[in-house]
N, C-alpha and C positions, 0 to 999 in steps of 0.2 A: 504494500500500500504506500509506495511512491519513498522518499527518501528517509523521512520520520522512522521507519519503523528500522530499518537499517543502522540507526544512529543506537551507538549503545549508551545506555546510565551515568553519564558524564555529569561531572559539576564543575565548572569554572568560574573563577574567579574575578569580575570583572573588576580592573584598575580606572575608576570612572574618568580622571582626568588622560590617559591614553587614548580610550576606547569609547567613551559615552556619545559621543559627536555621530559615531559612524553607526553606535546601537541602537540610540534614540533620537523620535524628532517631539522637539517641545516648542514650547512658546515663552520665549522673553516677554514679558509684560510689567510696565511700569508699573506707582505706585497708583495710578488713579484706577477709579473702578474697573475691573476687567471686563474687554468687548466679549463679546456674545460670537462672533464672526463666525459663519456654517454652522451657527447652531440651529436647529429646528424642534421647536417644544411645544407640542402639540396636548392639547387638554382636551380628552375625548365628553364631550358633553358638555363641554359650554357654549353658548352662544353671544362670545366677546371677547375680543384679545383683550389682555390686562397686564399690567407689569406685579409678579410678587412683590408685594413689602418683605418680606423675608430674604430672599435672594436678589431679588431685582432680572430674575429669566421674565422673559418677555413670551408670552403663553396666546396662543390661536387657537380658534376651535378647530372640529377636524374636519369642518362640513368640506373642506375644500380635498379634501384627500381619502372621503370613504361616502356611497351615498346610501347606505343600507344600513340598516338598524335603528336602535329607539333611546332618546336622551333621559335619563334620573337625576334629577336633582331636588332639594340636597341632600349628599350623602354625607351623615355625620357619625363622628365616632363614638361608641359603646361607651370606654374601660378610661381613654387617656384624650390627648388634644395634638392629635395627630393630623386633623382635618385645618387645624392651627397654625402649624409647620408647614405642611402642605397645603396650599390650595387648589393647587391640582387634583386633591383626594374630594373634593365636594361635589364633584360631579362623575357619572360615568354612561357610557353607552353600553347598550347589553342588544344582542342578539337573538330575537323568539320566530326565526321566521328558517322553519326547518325543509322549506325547499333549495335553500342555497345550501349546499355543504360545505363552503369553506366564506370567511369574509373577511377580504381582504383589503388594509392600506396602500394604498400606492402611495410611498414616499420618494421626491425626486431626489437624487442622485448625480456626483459625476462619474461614470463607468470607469475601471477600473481606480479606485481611490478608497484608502481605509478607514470605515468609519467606525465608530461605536454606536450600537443603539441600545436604548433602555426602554423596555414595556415593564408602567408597573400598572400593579391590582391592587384596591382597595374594595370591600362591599362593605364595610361599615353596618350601617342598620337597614341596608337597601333591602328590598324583596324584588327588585324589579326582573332580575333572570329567574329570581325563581323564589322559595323561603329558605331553601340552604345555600351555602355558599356553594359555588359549580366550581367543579373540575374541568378541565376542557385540556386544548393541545395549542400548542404556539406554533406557528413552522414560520421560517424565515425564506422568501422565495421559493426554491423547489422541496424546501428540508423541513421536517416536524423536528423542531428541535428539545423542548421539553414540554412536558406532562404539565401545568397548573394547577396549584391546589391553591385555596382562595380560604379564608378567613375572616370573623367579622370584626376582630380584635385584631388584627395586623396586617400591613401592608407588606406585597409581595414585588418585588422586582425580579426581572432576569434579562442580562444585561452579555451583549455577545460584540465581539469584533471581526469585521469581515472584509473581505474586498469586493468593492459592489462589481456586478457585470455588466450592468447595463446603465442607462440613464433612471432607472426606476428600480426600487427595490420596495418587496411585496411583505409586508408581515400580516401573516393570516392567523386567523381562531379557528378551530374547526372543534366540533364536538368527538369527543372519546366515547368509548361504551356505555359511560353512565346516562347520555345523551342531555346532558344538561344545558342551559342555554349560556353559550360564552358571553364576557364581559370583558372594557377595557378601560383603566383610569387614564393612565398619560402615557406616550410616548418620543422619547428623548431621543434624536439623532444627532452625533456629535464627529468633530474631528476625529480619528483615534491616536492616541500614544501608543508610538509602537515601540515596541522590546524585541531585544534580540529574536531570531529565529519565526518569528512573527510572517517576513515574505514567503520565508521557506514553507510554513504552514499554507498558507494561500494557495501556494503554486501547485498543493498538494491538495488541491480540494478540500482542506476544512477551517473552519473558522473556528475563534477561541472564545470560549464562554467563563464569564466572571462568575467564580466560583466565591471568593470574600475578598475583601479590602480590612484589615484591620489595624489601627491605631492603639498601639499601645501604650498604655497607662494615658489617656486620655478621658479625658469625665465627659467629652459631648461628643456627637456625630458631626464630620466635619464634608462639608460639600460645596458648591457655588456659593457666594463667590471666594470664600478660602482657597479651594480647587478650581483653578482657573480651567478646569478641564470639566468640571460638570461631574466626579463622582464623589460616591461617600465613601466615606472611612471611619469604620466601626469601631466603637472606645471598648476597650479591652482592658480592665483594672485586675487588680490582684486575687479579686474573688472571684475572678469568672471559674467556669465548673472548666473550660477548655484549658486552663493554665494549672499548674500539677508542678508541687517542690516537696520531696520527701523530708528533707533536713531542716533549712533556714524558710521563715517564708518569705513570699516571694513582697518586693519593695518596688513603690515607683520613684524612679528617678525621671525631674524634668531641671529646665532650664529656660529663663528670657533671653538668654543673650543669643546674638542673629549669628544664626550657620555661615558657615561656608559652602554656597548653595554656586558657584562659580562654575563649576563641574556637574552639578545637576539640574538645572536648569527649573524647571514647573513640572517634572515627575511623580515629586512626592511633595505635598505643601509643608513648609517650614513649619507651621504649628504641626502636623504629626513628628515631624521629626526630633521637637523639643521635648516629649517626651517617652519614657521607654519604662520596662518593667526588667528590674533583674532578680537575682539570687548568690548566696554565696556558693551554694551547692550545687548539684544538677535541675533542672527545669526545664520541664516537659509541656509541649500543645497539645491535646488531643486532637488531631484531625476527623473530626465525625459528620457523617454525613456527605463525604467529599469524594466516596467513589468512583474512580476512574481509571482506566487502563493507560490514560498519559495526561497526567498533570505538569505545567509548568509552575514552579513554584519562584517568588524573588522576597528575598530577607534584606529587612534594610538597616543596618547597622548606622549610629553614633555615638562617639563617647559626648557625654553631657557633663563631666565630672574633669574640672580645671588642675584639678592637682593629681592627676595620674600622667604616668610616663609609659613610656615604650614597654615597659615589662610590670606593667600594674593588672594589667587585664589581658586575659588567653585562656582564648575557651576552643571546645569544638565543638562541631554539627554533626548530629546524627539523621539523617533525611532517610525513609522507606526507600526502599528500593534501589540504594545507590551504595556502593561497597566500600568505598572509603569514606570516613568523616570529614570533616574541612576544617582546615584551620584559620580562625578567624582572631586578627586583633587590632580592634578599628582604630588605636592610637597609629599603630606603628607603621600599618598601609596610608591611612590622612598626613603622617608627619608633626597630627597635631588635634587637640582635642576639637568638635565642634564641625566638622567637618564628614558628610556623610560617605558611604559606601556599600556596596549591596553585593550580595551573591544569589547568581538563579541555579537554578537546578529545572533540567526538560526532561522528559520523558519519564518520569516519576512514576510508576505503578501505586493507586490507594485502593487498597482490597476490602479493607474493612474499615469497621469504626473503631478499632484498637488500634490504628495505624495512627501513630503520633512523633515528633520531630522532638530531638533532644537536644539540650546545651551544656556542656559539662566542662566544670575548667578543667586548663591544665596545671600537670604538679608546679609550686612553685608561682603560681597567680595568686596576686595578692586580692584581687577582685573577682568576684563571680561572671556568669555571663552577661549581655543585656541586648536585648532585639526593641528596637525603635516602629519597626513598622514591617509587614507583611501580608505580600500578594500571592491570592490562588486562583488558578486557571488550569480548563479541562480545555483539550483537544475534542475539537466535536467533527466526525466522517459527515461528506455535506455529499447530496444529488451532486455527480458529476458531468450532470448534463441538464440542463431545461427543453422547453418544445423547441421543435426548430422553427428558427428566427422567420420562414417562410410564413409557417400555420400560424406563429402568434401575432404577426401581423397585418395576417388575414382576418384572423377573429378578432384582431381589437378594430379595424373595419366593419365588420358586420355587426360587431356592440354599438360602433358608433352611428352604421346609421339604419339600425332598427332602435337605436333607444333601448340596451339594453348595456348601458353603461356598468350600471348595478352589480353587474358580475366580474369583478378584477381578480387577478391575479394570475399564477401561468394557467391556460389551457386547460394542462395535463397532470399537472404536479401540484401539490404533493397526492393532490385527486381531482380531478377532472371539473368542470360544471356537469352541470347536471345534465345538460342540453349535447355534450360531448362524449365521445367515446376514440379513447385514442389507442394506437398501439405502442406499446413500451419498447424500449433498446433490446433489442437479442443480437443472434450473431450476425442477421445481414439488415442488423438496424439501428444507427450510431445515437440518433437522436427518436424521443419519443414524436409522433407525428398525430396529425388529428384526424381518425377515418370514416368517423361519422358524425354526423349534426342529425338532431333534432329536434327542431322548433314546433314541434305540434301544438297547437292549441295556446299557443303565447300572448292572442290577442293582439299581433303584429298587421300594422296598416302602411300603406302606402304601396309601392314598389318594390321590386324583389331585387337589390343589389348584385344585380348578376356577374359584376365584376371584382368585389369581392369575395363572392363565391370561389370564383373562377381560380383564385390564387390557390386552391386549396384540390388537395388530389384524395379526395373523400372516395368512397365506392357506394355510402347512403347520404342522401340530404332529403326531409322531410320537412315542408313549411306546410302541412296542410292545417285545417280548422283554422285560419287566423282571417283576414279579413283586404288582403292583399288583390290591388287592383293593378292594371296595366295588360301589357303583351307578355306572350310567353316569354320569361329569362332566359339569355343567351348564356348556356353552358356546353356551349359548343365544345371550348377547351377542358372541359374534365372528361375526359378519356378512358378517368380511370371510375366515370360513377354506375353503379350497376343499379341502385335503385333510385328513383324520382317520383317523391309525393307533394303534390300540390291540388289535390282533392280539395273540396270544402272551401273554396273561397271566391274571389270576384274578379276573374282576370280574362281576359278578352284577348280577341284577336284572331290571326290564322295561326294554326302550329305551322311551326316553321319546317324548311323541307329536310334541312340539317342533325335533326330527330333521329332518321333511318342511317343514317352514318354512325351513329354512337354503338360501335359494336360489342361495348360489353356492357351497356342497358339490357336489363333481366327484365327489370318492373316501372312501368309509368302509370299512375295513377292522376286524371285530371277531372273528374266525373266531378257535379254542383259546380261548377265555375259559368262561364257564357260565354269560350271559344267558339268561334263560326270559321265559314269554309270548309274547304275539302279537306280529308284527312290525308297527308300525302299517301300514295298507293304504296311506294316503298316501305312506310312503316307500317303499312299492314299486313307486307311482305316476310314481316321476320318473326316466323314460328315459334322462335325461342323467348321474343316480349310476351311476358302477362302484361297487356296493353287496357288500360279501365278508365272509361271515357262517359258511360252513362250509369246513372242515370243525371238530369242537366246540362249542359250546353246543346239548346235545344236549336241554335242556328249552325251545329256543328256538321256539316253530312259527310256521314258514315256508311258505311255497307246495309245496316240496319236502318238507314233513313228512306221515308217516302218520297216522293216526288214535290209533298211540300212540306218536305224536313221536320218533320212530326218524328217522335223517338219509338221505334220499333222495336227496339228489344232491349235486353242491362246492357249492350255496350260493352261488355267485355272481350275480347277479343277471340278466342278460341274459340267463343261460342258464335259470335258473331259472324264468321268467316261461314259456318254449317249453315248458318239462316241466309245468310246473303244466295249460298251454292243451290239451296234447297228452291227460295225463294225463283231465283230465275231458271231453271228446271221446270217449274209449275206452270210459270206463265207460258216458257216457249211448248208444253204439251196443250196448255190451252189455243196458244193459236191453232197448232196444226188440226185440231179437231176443230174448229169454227164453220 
């Protein structure tokens, strides 16, 4: 599975004033409020852009990027004043309309470019999906990426890094087994920060999903505009059940005095890095909950403590899955207290929830360990393919001019619309393609876009029961269609002569419509059409029509051919006996 998997258990060391330039891209930002630039912050169910008092993000409705589903508002919190914090959590859209199976955002995009996006949930005290909180599925473009589980006492995010591929990227709800009705609070599309190995992932079909951000020994959650990057970082003190010291307990150490952030640029915000948790003994994280076959993990070390030297603190790292420990001593790599440093670790195997990271000094330190800050992130396998760029451009044509906007997202992936039936990649088939439509019964008027059609190498297309007027559609160029329904509606004219050419048409059905003229004689010619033309089109003449085009028989072909043969047989015995 592409180069990742090849790569063995490696930790290295990154020296950030060598290396950081070429591993990371950040943002220098003055001291004045931090710009907002490519952010997009979308607040599903409101009907108002607003700027937060809290953060100062600048928040849109989503009417502009989803046209389906039903707005709730307000949604407020149970237990705490979370709706407080957030004003994005007072409102949400929720999904009850279970003919669409996936519904999908269309978020613009520059193709190829990394972004980070953030979908969070809140239901609060809402009923409006339903009266328990719903489970449902998120996919990102072609990919079901994870399972949601929702709460009325907590808000959920899940927050992934990807490189987009086109100008548009789709985050969809679709419903799981439980079949509940999805819901959405906000969604946060951002620049990304990227970390070593980050392209390499991409280039390999998957994108990385935030698994925690945590701040150690900090008392508050810290995010925009602290984080000029738009994420949180979770305060992690000395009682968390995750932090584990057998011997000493464990102590926060912080600091006001300003980093040497020269090297790091807006990675990690100054305020996490002024504080940290250490010990004089061993201490341990329990990693729970964080399951994965390839975690990347990054430890952000600083000393905070003015009166140690080169040999006051040495500790090592014990990470899952990685066969040597690391030796870590953030005076003597900085040259100097106050100053940060970080070690990642890729390809991490986390198996269970007894899998946990240790810090143990060395003999001979006079100091225990101390970790300032640390990030986790799972490897997530993505669709390495979407529909092909032909078929999805043909259906977002035929959305657009039947007015069926409503339905976004690929085609095909991660499941089809409703109205589609596509064939998947095997071995003589690179990209999923789209091989049937149909629109029966959609309550579709106007004209039959026959040149959007036409883009599309279908073998069925059904538009009958809807209410479509004009000439027959020129599908002359689908070659590949075997059946044509356009029964049950209002279309006129002569069938064209181009009809008896379509050699692998099986089935045309055009019977209740009010085509007139002659049926071409060729397509009455070919034995192999189930041909179905009556009953209606009563100025249509056929083999079974009178002399004053009055309707003789059902019109169906096979049968009509025996009455027509039958018919003139009778008459030529009636002359000769006259």
């Amino acid at each position: 599975m592409g180069e990742f998997l090849s790569v063995s258990r490696l930790t290295e060391l990154v020296v950030l004033s060598l290396v950081l330039c070429a591993s990371l891209i950040f943002v220098q930002l003055a001291n004045a409020q931090p710009v907002q630039t490519g952010f997009l912050s979308i607040d599903c169910g409101t009907d108002t852009s607003y700027i937060d008092p809290v953060t100062t993000i600048q928040w849109q409705p989503d009417t502009n990027f989803i046209s389906t589903g039903y707005t709730a508002a307000p949604v407020q919190s149970l237990t705490d004043n979370l709706t407080d914090m957030f004003s994005e959590f007072r409102t949400l859209r929720f999904f009850n309309d279970s003919s669409y199976p996936k519904y999908c955002y269309s978020l613009p995009v520059t193709e190829n470019t990394s972004y980070s996006l953030r979908a969070t949930f809140f239901y609060g005290d809402s009923n409006a999906a339903g009266p328990d909180p719903p489970s449902f599925r998120l996919a990102l473009d072609a990919t079901i990426m994870v399972n949601v589980t929702t709460d009325r006492d907590f808000a959920y995010y899940y927050e992934f890094t990807y490189l987009s591929r086109g100008n548009i990227t789709y985050l969809c709800l679709l419903r799981d087994e439980t079949r509940h009705n999805p819901f959405i609070s906000a969604i946060s599309l951002r620049p990304a920060v990227m970390y070593r190995r980050f392209d390499g992932y991409f280039a390999d079909n998957k994108y990385i999903r935030t698994r925690a951000r945590y701040n150690f020994g900090g008392a508050d959650r810290v995010r925009f505009p602290t984080d000029v990057h738009d994420r949180y970082w979770n305060p992690i003190g000395p009682n968390s059940t995750q932090l584990r010291n057998n011997t000493t307990p464990i102590q926060i150490l912080s600091t006001t005095t300003k980093l040497d952030l020269s090297d790091y640029g807006t990675i990690v915000p100054e305020v996490v890095l002024q504080t940290a948790v250490t010990a004089q003994g061993n201490m341990t994280i329990q990693l729970t909950n964080y399951e994965s076959p390839y975690s990347y993990l990054i430890l952000h070390f600083a000393e905070l403590d003015n009166h140690t030297s080169n040999v006051s603190r040495k500790f090592m790292v014990e990470v899952p899955d990685v066969s040597t420990d690391s030796y870590v001593n953030p005076w003597n790599y900085s040259l100097e207290p106050f100053k940060p440093m970080f070690w990642y670790f890729w390809g991490v195997s986390l198996t269970s929830d007894s899998d946990k990271i240790t810090f143990y000094p060395r003999p001979r330190s006079r100091l225990g360990p101390l970790l300032n800050a640390m990030e986790i992130y799972t490897v997530v396998d993505i669709a390495a393919y979407t529909t092909s760029a032909q078929d999805a451009q043909a259906i977002e044509a035929i959305k657009k001019s039947m007015n069926l906007t409503e339905w976004t997202g690929d085609p095909c992936l991660p499941v089809p619309h409703s109205w589609v039936t596509c064939n998947l990649p095997g071995p003589m088939l690179q990209l999923p393609r789209v091989d049937q439509l149909s629109l029966s019964g959609y309550n579709l008027q106007g004209t039959i876009p026959a040149s959007s059609f036409a883009l599309l190498d279908v073998s069925s297309l059904s538009l009958d029961n809807n209410a479509f007027t004009g000439t027959f559609p020129d599908v002359s160029s689908m070659t590949t269609l075997q059946q044509l329904h356009l029964h049950n509606n209002q279309l006129s004219g002569p069938l064209p002569d181009w009809l008896a050419n379509m050699t692998s048409l099986q089935e045309l059905s055009i019977q209740n419509n009010n085509f007139s003229g002659t049926i071409p004689p060729q397509l009455l010619a070919r034995n192999a059409l189930n041909f179905t033309y009556r009953p209606g089109n009563p100025w249509l003449i056929g083999p079974d029509s009178t002399s004053n085009n009055t309707v003789g028989s059902t019109g169906t072909k096979p049968v009509v051919r025996t009455a027509y043969m039958f018919a003139t047989v009778t008459t030529i015995l009636s002359t000769l006996y006259m």
